[in-house]
TIMIFI-554251 format. One record per residue: residue number from 1; residue in one letter; x, y, z of N, C-alpha, C in turn. Coordinates in pm, 1 decimal, always signed. Layout:
% TIMIFI-554251
NUM  A  X  Y  Z  X  Y  Z  X  Y  Z
...
% end
This chain:
% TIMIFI-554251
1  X  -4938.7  -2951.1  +2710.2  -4822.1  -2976.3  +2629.2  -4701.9  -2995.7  +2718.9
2  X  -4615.5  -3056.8  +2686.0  -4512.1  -3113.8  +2775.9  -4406.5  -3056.7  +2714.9
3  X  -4375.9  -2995.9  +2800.6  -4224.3  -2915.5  +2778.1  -4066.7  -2951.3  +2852.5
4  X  -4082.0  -3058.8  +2920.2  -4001.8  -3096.4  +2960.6  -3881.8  -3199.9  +2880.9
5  X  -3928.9  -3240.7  +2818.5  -3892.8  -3355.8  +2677.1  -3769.2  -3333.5  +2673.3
6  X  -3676.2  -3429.8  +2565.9  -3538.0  -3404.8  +2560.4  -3502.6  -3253.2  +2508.8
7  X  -3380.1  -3220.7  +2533.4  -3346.0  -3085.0  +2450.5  -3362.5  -3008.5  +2541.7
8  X  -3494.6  -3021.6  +2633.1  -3534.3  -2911.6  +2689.7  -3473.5  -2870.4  +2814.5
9  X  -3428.9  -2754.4  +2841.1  -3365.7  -2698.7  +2982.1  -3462.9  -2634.4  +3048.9
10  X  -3461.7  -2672.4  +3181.8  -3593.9  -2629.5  +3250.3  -3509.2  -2560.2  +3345.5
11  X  -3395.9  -2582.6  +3346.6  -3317.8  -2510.6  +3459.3  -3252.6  -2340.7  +3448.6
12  X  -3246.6  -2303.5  +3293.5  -3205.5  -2178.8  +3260.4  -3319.8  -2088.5  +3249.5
13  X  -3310.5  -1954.2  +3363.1  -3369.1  -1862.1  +3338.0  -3393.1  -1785.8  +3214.9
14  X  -3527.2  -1735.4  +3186.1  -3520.5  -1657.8  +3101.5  -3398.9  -1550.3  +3065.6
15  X  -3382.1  -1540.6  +2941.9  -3253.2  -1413.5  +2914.6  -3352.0  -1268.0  +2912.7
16  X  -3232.7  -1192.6  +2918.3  -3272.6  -1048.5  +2931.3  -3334.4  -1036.1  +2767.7
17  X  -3341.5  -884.5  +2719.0  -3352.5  -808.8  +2578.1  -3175.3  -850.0  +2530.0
18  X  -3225.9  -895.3  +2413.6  -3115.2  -901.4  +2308.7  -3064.3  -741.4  +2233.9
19  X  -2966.8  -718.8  +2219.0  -2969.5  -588.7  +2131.3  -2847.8  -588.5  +2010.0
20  X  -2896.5  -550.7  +1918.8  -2812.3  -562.2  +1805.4  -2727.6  -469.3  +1846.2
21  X  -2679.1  -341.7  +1878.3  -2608.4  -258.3  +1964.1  -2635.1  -179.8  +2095.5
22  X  -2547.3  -116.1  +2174.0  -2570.0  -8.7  +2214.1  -2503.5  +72.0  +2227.7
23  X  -2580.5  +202.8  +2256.4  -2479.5  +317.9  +2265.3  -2373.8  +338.5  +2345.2
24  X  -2333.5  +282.1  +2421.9  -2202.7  +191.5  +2518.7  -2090.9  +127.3  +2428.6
25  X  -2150.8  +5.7  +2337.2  -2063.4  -12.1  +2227.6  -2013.3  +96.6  +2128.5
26  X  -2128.7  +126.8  +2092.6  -2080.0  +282.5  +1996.7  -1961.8  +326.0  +2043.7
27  X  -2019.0  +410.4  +2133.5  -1893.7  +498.9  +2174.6  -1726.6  +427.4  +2244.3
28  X  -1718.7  +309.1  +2262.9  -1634.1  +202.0  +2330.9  -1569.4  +219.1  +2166.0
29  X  -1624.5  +152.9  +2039.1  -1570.1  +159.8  +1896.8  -1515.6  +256.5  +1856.6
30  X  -1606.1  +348.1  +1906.8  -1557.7  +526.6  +1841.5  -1433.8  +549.2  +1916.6
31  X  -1388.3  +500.9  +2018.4  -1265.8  +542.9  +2080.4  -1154.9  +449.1  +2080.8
32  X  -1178.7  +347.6  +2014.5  -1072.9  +275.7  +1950.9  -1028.7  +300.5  +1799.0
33  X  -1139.7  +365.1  +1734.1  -1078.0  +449.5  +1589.5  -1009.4  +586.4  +1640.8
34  X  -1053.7  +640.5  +1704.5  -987.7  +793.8  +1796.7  -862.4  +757.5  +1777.1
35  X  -804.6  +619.8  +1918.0  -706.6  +604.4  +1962.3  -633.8  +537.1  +1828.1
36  X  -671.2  +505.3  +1722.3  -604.6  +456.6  +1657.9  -538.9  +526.6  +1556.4
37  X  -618.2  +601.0  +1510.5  -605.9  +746.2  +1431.6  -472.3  +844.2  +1506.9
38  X  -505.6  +879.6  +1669.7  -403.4  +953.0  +1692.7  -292.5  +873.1  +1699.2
39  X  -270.3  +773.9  +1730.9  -106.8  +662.5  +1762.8  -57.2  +690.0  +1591.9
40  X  -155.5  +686.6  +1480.0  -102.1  +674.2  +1333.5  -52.3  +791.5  +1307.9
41  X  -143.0  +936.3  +1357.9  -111.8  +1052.9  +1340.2  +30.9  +1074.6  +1336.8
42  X  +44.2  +1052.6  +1510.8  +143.7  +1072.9  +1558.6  +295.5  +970.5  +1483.3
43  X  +285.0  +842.2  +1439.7  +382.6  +841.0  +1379.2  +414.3  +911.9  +1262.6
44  X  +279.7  +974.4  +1143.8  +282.5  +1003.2  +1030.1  +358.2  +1126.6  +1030.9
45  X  +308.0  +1197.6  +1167.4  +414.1  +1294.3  +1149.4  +564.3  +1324.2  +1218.1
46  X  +585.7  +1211.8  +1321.7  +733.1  +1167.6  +1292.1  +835.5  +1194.7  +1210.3
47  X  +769.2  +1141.2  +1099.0  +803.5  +1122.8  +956.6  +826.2  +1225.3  +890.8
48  X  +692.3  +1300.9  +856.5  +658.3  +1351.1  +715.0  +673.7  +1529.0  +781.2
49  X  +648.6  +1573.3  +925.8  +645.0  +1693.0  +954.7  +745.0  +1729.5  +1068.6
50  X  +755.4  +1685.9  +1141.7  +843.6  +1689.7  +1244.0  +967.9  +1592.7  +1224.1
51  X  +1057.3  +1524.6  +1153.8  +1142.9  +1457.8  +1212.3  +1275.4  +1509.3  +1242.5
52  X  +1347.5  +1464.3  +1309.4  +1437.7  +1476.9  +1377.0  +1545.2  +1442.8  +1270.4
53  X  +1664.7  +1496.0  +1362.8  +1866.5  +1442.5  +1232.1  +1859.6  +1300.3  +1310.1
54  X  +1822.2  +1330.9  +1455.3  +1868.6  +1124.0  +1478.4  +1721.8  +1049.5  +1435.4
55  X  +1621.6  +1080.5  +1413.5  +1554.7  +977.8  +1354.9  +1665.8  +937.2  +1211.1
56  X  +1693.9  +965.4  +1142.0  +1736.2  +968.5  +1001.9  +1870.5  +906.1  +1021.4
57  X  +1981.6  +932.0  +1137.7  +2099.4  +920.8  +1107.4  +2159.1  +787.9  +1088.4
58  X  +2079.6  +709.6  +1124.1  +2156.4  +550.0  +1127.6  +2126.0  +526.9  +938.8
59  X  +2009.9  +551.2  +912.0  +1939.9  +521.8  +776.5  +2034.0  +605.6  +663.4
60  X  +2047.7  +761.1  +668.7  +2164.3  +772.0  +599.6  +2263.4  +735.0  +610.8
61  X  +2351.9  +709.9  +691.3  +2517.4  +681.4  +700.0  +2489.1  +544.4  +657.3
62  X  +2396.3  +459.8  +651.5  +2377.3  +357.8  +613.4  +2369.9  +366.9  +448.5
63  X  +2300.0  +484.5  +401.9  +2294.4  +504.9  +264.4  +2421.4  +531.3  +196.8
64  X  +2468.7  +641.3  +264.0  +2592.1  +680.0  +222.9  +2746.7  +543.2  +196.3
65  X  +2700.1  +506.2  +274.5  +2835.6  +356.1  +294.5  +2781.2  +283.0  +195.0
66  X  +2625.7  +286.8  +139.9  +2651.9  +199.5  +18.2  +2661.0  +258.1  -122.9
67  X  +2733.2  +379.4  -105.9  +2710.6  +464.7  -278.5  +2595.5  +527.0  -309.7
68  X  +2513.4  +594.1  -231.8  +2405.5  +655.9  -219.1  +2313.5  +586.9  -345.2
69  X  +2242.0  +491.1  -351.2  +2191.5  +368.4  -435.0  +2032.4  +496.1  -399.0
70  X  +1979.2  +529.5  -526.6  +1892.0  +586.3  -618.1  +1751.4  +566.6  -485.4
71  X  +1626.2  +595.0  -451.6  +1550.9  +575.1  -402.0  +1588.6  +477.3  -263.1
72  X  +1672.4  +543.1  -161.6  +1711.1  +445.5  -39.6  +1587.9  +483.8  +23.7
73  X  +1514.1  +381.1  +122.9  +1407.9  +410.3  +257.1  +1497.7  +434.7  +349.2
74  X  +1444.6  +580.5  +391.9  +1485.9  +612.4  +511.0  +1377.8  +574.0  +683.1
75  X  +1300.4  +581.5  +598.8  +1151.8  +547.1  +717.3  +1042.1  +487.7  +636.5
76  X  +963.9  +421.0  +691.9  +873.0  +346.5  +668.3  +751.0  +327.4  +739.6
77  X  +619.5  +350.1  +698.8  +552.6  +307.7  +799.1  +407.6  +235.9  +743.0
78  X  +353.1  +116.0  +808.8  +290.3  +47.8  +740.0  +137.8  +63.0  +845.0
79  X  +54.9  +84.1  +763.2  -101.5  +171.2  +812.5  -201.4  +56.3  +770.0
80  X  -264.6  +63.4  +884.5  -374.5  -59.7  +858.1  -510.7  +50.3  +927.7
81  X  -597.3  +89.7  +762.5  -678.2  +189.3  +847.1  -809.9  +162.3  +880.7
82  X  -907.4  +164.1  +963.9  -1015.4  +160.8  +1040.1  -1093.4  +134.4  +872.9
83  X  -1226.7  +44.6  +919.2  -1291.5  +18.5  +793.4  -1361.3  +144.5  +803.5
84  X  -1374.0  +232.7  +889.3  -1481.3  +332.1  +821.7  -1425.1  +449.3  +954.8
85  X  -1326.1  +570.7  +894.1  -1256.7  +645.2  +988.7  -1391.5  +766.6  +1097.1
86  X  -1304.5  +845.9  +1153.8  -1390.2  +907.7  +1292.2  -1471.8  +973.2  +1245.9
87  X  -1431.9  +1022.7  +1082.3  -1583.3  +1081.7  +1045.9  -1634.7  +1069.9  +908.2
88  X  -1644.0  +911.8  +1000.4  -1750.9  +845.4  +893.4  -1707.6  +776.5  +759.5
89  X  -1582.4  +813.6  +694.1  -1536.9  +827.2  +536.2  -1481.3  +703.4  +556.6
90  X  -1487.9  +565.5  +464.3  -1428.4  +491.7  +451.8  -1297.2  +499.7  +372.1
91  X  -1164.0  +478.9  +370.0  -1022.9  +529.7  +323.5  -936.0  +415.7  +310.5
92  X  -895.6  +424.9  +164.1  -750.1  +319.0  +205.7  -630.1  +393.7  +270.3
93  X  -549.5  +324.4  +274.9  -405.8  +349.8  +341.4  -318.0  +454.3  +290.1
94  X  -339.2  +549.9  +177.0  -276.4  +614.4  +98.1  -384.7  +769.8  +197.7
95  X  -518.9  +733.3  +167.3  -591.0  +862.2  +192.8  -598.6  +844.6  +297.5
96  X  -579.3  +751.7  +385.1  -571.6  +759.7  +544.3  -465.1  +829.2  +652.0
97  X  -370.9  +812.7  +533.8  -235.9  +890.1  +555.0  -245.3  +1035.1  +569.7
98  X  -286.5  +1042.4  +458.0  -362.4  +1219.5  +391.7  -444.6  +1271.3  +512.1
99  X  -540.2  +1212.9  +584.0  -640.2  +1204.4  +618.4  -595.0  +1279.9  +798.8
100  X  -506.8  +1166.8  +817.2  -449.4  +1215.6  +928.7  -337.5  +1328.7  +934.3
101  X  -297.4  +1351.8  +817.6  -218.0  +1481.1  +853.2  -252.5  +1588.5  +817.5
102  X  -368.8  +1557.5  +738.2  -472.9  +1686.5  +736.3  -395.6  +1718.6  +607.6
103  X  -336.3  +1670.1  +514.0  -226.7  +1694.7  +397.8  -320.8  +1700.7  +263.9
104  X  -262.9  +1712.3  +165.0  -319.2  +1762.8  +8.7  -248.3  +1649.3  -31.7
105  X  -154.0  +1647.9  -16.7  -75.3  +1540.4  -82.8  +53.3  +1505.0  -68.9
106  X  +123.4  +1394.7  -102.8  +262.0  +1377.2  -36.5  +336.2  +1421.3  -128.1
107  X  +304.5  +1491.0  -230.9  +413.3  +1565.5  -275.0  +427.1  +1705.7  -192.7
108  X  +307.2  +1771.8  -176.8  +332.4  +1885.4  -84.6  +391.8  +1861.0  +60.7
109  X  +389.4  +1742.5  +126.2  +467.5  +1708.7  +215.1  +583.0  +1731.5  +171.0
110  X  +639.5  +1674.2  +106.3  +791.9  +1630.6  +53.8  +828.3  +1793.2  +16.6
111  X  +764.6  +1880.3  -59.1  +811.1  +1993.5  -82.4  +839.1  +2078.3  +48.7
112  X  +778.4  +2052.8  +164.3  +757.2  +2113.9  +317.3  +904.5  +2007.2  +343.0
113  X  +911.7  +1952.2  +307.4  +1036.1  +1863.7  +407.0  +1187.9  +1873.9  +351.0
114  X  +1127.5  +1891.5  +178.7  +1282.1  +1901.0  +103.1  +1403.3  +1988.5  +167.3
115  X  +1394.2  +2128.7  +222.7  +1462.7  +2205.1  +252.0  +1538.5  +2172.3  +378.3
116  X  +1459.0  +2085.2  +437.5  +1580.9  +2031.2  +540.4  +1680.7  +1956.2  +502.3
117  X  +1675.1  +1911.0  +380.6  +1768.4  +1812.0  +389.6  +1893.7  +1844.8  +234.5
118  X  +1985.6  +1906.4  +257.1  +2078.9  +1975.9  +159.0  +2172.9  +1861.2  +62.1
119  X  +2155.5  +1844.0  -62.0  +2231.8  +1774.7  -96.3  +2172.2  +1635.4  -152.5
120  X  +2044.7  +1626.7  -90.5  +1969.0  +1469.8  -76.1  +1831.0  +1564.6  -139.3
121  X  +1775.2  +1419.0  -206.7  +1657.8  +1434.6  -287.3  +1550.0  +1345.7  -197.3
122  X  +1473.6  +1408.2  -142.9  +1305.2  +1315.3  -121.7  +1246.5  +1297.9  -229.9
123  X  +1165.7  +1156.5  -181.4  +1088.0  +1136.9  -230.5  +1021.3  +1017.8  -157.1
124  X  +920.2  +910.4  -213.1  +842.4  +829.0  -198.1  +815.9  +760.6  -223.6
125  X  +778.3  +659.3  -168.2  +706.6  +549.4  -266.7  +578.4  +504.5  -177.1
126  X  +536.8  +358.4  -181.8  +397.8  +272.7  -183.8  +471.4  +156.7  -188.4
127  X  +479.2  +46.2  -72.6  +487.4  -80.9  -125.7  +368.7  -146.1  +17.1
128  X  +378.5  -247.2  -95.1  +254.6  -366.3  -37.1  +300.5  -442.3  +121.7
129  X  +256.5  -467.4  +226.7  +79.0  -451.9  +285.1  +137.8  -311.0  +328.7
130  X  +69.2  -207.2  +240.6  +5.1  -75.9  +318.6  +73.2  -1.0  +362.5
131  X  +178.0  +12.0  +295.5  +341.0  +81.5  +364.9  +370.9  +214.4  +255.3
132  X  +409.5  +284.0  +335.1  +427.8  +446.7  +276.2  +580.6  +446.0  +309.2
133  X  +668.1  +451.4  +239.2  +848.1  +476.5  +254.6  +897.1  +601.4  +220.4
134  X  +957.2  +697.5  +305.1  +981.8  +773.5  +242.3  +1177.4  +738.3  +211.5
135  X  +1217.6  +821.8  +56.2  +1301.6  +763.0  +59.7  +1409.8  +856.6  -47.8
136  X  +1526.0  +849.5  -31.1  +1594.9  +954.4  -53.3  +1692.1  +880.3  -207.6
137  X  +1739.2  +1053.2  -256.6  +1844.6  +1015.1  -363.4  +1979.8  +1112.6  -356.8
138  X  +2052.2  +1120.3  -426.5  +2159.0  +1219.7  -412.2  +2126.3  +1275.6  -535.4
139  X  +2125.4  +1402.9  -498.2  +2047.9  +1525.3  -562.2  +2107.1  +1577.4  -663.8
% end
């Protein structure tokens, strides 16, 4: 049989084993959800557990100069989460949030955060692609 015919490459070596994965990739993936998870962590709690008077201060005095207008964003942050997180649970952007701060819920956030802030009302919202705002009223 003649194998030389058109089409045919006589010049390329055989290839190695093909592999649908390996455990090299695995773990290479697993540490790009890690790293992605902690960079989100770490802004979520920016935000929601730790923040600072100068994270906030440009965003209020900004509120304040316009008549303290009902639900202002003070921070924002927009979460694009891993199709299937570090352990294992697939999550949208609401429970991914949750997820990473180890939280019950963002109202119990907001109740942990209210007391810092005298005079001003937290609260929250959800707007579209995937954005969590937190956002204030005059109390």
């Amino acid at each position: 049989m003649d194998t030389t015919g058109p089409g045919v490459d006589t010049n390329s070596a055989p290839s190695g084993p093909s592999y649908i994965v390996t455990i090299d990739q695995l773990l290479s993936l697993q540490q790009v959800i890690l790293n992605q998870e902690a960079a989100d962590t770490a802004n979520l709690r920016a935000i929601f557990i730790t923040p600072t008077e100068a994270m906030f201060q440009t965003q209020l005095t900004t509120w304040a100069t316009l008549n303290f207008p009902t639900f202002y964003p003070i921070a924002s942050i927009s979460l694009n989460p891993p199709a299937v997180c570090s352990d294992g649970v697939s999550r949208n952007y609401i429970e991914y949030a949750l997820f990473c701060l180890q939280a019950e819920s963002f109202d119990s956030l907001i109740t942990q955060l209210q007391p810092q802030f005298l005079g001003i009302s937290l609260s929250y919202t959800y707007s579209d692609p995937m954005t969590i705002n937190l956002v204030v009223s005059k109390a």
